[in-house]
C-alpha positions as CSV (number, residue, x, y, z in Angstrom):
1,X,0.0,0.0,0.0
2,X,1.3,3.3,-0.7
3,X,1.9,6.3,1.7
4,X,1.7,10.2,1.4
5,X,3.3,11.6,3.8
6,X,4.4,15.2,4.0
7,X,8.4,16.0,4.8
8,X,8.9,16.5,8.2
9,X,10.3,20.0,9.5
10,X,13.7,20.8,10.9
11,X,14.8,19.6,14.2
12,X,15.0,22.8,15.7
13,X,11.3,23.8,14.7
14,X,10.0,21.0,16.1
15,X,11.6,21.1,19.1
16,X,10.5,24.6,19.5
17,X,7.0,23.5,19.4
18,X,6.9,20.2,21.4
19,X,8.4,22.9,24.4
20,X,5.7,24.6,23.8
21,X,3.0,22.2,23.8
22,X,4.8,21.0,26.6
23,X,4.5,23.9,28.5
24,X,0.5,24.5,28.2
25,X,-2.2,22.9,29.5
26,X,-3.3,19.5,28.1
27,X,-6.8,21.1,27.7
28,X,-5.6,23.9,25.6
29,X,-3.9,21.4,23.2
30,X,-5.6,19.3,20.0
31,X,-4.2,16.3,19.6
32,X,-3.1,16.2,15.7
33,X,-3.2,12.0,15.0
34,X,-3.4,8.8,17.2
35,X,-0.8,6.5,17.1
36,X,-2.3,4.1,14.9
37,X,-1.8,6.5,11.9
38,X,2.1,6.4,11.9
39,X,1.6,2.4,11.3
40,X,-1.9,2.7,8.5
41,X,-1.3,1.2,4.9
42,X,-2.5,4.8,3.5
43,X,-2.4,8.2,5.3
44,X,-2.4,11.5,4.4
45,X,-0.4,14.1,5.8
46,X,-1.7,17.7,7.3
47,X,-3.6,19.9,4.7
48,X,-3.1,17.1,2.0
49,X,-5.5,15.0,0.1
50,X,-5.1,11.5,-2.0
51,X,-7.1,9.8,-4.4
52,X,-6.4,6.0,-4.6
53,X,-8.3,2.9,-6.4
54,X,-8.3,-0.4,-4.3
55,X,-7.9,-3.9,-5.0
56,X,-11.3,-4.8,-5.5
57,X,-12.1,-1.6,-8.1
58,X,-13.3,0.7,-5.1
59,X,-11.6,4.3,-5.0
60,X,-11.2,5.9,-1.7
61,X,-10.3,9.5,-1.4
62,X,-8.5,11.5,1.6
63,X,-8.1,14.7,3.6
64,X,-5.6,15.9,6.0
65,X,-4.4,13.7,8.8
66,X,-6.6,10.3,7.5
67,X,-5.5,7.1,8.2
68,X,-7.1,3.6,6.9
69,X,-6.0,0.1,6.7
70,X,-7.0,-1.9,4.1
71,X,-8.0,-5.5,4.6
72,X,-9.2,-7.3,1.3
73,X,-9.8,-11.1,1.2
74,X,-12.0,-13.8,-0.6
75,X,-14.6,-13.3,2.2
76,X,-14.7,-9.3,3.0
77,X,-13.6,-6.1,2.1
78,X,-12.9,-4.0,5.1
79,X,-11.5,-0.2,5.2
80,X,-10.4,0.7,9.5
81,X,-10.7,4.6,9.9
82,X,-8.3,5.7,12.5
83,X,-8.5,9.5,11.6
84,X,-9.6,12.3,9.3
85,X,-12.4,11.7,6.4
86,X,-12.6,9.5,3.4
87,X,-14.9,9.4,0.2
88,X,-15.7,6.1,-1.0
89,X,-16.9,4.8,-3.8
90,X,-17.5,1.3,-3.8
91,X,-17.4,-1.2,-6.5
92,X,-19.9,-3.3,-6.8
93,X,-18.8,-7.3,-5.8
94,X,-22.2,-9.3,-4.4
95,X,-19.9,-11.7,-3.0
96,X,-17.9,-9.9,-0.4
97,X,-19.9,-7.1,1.5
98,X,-18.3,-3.8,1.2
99,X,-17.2,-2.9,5.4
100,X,-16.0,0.7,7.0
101,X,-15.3,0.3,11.0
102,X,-14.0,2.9,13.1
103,X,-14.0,2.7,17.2
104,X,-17.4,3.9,17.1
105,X,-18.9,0.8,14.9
106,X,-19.2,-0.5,11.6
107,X,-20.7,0.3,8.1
108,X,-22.0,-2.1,5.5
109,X,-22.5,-1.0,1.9
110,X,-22.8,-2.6,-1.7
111,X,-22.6,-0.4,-4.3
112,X,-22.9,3.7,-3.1
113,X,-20.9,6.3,-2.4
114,X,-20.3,8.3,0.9
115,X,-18.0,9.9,3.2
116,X,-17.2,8.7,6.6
117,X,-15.2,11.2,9.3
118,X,-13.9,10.6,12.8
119,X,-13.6,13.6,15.1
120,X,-13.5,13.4,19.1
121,X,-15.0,9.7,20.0
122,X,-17.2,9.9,17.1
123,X,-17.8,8.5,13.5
124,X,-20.1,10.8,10.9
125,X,-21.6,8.6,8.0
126,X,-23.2,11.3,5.3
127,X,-24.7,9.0,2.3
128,X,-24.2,10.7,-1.1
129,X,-26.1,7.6,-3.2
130,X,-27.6,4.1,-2.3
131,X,-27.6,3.4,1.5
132,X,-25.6,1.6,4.1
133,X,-26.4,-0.7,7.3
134,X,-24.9,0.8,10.7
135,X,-23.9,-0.9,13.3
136,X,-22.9,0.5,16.6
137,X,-22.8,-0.1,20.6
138,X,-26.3,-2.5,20.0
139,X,-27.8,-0.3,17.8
140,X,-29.1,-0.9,13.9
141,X,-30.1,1.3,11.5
142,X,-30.1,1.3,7.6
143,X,-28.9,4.8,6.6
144,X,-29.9,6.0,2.7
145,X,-29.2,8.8,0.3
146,X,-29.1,12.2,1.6
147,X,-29.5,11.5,5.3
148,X,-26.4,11.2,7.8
149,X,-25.7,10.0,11.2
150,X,-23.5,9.9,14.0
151,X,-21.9,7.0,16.0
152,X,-20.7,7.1,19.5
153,X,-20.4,4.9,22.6
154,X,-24.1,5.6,22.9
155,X,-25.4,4.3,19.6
156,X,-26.2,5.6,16.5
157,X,-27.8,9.2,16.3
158,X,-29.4,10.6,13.6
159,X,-28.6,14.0,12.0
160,X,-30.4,16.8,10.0
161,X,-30.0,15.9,6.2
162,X,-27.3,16.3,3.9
163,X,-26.9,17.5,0.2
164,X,-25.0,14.6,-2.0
165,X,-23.9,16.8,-4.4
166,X,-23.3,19.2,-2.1
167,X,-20.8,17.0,-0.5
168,X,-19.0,15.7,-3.9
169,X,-18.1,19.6,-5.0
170,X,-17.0,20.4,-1.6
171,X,-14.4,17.4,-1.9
172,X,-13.3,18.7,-5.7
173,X,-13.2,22.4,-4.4
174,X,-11.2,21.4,-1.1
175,X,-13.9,22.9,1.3
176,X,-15.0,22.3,4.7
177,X,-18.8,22.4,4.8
178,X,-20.4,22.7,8.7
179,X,-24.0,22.8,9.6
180,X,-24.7,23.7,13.3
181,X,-21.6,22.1,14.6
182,X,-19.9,22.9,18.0
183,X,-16.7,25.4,17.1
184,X,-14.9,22.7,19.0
185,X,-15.5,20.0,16.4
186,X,-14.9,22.8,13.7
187,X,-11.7,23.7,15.3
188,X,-10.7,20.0,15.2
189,X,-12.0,19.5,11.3
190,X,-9.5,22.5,10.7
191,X,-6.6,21.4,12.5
192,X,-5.9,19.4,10.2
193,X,-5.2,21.0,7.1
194,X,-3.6,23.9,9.4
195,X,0.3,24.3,9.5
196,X,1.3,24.3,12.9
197,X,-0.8,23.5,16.7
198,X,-3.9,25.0,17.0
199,X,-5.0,25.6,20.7
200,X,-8.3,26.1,22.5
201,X,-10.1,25.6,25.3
202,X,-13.2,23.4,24.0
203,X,-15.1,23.8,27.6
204,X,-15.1,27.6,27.5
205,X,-16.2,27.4,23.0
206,X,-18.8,24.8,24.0
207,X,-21.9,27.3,23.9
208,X,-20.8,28.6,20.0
209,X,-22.1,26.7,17.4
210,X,-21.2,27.4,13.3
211,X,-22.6,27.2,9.6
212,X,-20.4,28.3,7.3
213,X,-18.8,26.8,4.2
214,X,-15.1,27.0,4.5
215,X,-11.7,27.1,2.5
216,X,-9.6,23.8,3.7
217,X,-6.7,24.7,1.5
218,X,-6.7,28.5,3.7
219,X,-7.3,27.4,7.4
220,X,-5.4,31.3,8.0
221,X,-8.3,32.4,5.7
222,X,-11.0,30.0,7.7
223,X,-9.9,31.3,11.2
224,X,-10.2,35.3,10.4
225,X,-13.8,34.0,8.3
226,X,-15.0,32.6,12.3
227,X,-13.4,35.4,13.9
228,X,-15.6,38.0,11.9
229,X,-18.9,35.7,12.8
230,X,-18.2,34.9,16.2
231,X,-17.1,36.3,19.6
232,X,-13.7,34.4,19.4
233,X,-10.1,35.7,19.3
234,X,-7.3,33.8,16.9
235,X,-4.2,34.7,18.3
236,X,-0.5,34.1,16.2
237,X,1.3,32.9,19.6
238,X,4.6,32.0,17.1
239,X,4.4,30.8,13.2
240,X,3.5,27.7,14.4
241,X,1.2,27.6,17.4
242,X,-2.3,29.9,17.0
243,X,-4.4,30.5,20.0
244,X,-8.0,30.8,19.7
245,X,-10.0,32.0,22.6
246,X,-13.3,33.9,23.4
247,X,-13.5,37.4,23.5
248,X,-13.8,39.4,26.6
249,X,-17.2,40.3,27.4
């Protein structure tokens, strides 16, 4: 399986910014990838994005900071998310059931296409075309085109509907589309196509939610776009760590 990875910085940068991180609180700081990324079959590394086609036919695409393992025999064709989003398009095989699992659960598909994220302790499913079978912590549900849902250690959870389309230019275009999500879990979509640590405290952003359509490629451009809507602060702390906090009252 191939690997994009993006060159790592200088020794001295690095060093600058693991003192930092070092030096805050743990609260204040997003973690960027687990350690199951460094060892996935493909990844993608921070602001980057990969189109690959599988064994089977299937083509899967990737943001910043996804992970996946692959795991293709005569019986099943499983994809593990460990972190970021994919787009997948599945080819159609009626003897080996098509399989996404994440932490949260699992997701069964023949033939469709949709995207599949994990942020936090959560897994999003939004379906572009056909539908897919959930499974997560006891719960069932067969999720079709348009609609979405989330998975967590509570079960599966339903969420307002999406637009396929909608979701296919935003992958071509490289943006981030958010519907009445927490700024936290924005902040954490962003992170990782942004060049450096972002910090926050996600307890004190908790009451701010967002809608906004914004540009991946430009997190820079995406923080000053929620600072002009919202009552937060992006600070540039050093080129490589940027603090975002509320505004005094």
């Amino acid at each position: 399986m191939s690997s994009i990875t993006r060159k790592p910085a200088r020794f001295p940068v690095k060093a600058l910014v693991l003192v930092l991180v070092l030096l805050l609180p743990a609260s204040l700081v997003l973690p960027r990838a687990p350690v199951a990324y460094w060892f996935a079959d493909i990844r993608t590394g921070t602001g980057q994005w990969h189109t690959q086609q599988l064994p089977d036919g299937s083509r899967i695409s990737l943001n910043g900071l996804s992970a996946v393992d692959v795991d293709f025999d005569s019986h099943s064709r499983t994809l593990r998310l460990f972190s970021g989003e994919i787009l997948v398009e599945v080819a159609k095989d009626v003897q080996r059931p098509f399989l996404v699992v994440t932490d949260e659960g699992s997701i069964k598909a023949l033939g469709t296409r949709f995207t599949v994220e994990r942020f936090g302790s959560s897994t999003r499913l939004a379906m572009i075309e056909s539908s897919t079978q959930v499974i997560s912590a006891g719960d069932r549900l067969d999720v079709h085109n348009g609609q979405q849902v989330i998975m967590d250690t509570d079960g599966i959870h339903p969420l307002d509907d999406v637009d396929g389309v909608g979701i296919e230019q935003a992958w071509e275009h490289h943006k981030l589309v958010v519907r009445r999500l927490p700024l936290a879990q924005v902040l954490e979509r962003l992170n990782r196509f942004h060049g450096g640590w972002m910090m926050y405290d996600a307890t004190t952003l908790a009451d701010l939610e967002v809608t906004a359509v914004l540009p991946a490629d430009d997190s820079e451009r995406a923080l000053r776009l929620l600072a002009r809507s919202l009552p937060i602060k992006v600070e540039k702390i050093t080129p490589w760590v940027t603090r975002i906090t509320l505004k005094n009252p």
